[in-house]
N, C-alpha and C positions, 0 to 999 in steps of 0.2 A: 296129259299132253300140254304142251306149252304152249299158246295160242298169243303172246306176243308179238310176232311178225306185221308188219304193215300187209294192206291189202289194195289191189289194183282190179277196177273192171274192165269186163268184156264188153262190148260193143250191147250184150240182151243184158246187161247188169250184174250178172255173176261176179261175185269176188273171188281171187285167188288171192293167195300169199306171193306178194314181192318178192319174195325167196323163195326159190326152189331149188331143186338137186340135176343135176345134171348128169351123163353116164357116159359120157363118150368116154373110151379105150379102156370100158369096167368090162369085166367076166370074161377079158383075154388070157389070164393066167392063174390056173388054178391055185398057187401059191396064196394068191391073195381074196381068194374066192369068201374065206369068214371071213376076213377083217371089209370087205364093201360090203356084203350082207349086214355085217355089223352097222354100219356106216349109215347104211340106208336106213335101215328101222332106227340108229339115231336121228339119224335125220326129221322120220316122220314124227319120233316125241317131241321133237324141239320145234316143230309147229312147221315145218320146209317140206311140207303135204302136195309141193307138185315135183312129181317126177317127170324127166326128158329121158325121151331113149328113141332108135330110129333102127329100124330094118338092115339099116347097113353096118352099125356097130358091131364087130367083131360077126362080120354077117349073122346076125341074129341070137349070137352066145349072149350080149349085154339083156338082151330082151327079156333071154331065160333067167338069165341071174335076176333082174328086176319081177320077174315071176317069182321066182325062190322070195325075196326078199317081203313080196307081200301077202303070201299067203297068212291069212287073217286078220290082214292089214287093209283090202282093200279097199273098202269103203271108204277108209280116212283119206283115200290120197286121189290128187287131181291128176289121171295119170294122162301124159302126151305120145307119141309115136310118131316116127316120119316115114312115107314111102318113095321108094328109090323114084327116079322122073323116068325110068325106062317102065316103071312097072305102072304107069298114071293113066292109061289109059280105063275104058269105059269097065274092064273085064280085071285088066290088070291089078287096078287099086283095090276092088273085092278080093282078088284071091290074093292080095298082096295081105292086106289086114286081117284076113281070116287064118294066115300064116302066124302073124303078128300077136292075135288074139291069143290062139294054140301057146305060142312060145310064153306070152304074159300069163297065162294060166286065167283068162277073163274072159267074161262075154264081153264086155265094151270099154272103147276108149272113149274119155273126157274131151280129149281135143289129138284132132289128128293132121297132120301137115304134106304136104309138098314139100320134099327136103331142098331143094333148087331146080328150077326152069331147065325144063329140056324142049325133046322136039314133040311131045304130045299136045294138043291144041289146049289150052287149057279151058274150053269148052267142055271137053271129055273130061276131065278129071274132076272140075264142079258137080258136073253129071253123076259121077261115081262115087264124092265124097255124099251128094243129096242121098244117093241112094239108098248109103250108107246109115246115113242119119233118117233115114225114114225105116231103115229094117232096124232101130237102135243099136245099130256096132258100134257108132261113131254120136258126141253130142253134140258136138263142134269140129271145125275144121279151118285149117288155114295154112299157111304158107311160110317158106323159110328163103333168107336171100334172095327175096326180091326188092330190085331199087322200084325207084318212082314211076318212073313210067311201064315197071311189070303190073305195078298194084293198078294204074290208072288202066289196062287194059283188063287188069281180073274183075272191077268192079264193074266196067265197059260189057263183060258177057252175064248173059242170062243166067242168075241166081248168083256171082260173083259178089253182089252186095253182102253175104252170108259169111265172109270171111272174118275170122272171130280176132288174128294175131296175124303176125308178121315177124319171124324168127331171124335177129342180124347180129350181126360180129358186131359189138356194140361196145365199147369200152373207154376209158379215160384215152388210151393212144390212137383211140381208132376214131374218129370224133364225125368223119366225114355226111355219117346219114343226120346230123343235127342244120343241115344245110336246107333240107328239102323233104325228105322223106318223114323223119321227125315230125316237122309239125305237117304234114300230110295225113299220119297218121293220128295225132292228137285232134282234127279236125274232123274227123269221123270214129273218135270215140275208140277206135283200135289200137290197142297197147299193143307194144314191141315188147318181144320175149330176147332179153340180150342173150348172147353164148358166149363165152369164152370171155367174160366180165373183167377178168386179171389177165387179158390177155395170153393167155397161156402160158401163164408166167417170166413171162419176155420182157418185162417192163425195165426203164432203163435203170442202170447199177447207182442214179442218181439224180434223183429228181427231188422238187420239193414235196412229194408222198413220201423221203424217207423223214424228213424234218417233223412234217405234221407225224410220222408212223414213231418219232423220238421221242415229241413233246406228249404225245397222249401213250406210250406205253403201250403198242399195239405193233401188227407185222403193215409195212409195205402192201402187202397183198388185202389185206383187211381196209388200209384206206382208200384203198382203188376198186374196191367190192364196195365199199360205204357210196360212196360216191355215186357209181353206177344206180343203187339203189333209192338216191335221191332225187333222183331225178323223175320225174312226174311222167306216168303215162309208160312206166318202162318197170320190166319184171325180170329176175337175172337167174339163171341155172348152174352156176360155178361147180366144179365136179369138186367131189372128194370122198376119197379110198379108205378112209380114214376115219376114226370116231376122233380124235384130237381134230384132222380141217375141218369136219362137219361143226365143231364147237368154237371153231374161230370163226368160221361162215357165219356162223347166229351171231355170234359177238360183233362182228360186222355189221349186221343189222340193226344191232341198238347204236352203234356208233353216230353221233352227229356231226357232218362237222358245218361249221359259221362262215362268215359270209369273208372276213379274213383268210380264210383256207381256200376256200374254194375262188377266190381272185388268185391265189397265187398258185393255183393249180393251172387255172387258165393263162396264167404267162406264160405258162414252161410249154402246157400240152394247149395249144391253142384252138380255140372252135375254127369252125372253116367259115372262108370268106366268098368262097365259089362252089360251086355244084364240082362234087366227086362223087368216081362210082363206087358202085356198093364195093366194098371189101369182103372177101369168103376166105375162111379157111377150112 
């Protein structure tokens, strides 16, 4: 296995790999069912050992394919899951993940999340993740698409200091949690888990990513995944169905780019000057 990847700590020291694999709209269509099982166990050789997946993807089919996928693989991979926010309550979030478990084909997840803020206190859900982590289902737990003042209220409730990540829309176009939330969380040690790194591949038909993606002989999408990855304190899940994207994802990874690049990234895509709210997709 290739063990070149950068690595990012959790808040108790654990390393993960900076890269990971993402699974949103995977195990929707049988069509494509070997070539992501493919993709994935690519994935795990080329050192991209943490996988994303959530309760609500393809209600629960990505879960099973990410089951299929690691059977005999377990071990090596830092596996994640999210629970829906209907299902977060005290009762809810156990039989939510013991659902979750079933469909992974595992006793426990590595890190388990809060997919976004609903109407359950979030009292009750710390409650249910501790729970969790004290009957070993769960070894960590955290949170997805929460701004600033969601985090300064989860750390505000009893056992909320436990929150290991913070999962956001996080990308070269989306820049806005680099205002407040960012170093919020770099100030207590809590890496952001970005999603949707390449923006979903919506990036504009012209920017200076395609100049830098000309002059180094690489895709658009690879400079704006390098990028993301550069950034300190931040770990990126970018999907791909594919053993070819899984191999430009890694190549992404060694990619550097200088302090020339990245000025004239910040012309085009510029940091924020004000507080905005978080962005979800």
């Amino acid at each position: 296995m290739t063990t070149d990847i950068a690595s990012v700590s959790l808040p108790d020291g654990e390393r993960i790999p900076k890269l990971g694999q993402g699974t949103w709209e995977m195990g929707e269509h049988p069509a494509r069912r070997a070539a992501e099982l493919a993709a994935l166990r690519c994935g795990i050789d080329l050192g991209m050992t943490l996988i994303d997946t959530a309760e609500m993807y393809g209600d629960g089919a990505t879960e099973s394919l990410v089951g299929e996928a690691l059977v005999g693989l377990r071990d090596q991979v830092f596996l994640v899951s999210k629970v829906y926010p209907h299902n977060a309550s005290r009762q809810g979030v156990v039989a939510a993940c013991e659902q979750s478990l079933k469909r992974l084909k595992t006793d426990w997840l590595d890190l388990y999340l809060l997919h976004w803020r609903g109407s359950v206190p979030l009292a009750e859900t710390v409650e249910a993740f501790e729970t969790l982590r004290s009957a070993g289902k769960i070894r960590h737990w955290g949170v997805s698409n929460f701004d600033t003042d969601d985090m300064e209220e989860l750390v505000a409730t009893p056992g909320g200091k436990a929150c290991a990540t913070n999962q956001i829309l996080y990308n070269v176009a989306r820049r806005g949690s680099e205002f407040d939330l960012l170093p919020w969380l770099a100030a207590r040690k809590m890496p952001a888990m970005a999603y949707s790194p390449v923006d979903h591949a919506r990036l504009p038909k012209r920017s200076p990513l395609n100049d830098i993606a000309d002059a180094r002989g690489v895709s658009v999408f690879q400079v704006a995944l390098a990028w993301v990855l550069q950034k300190p304190g931040v770990f990126a899940i970018p999907k791909a169905g594919r053993i070819e994207h899984v191999r430009d994802n890694h190549r992404a990874s060694q990619l550097q780019l200088d302090v020339r690049e990245l000025a004239a990234i910040d012309t085009y895509f510029t940091p924020p000057r004000s507080k905005r709210p978080l962005e979800m997709l």
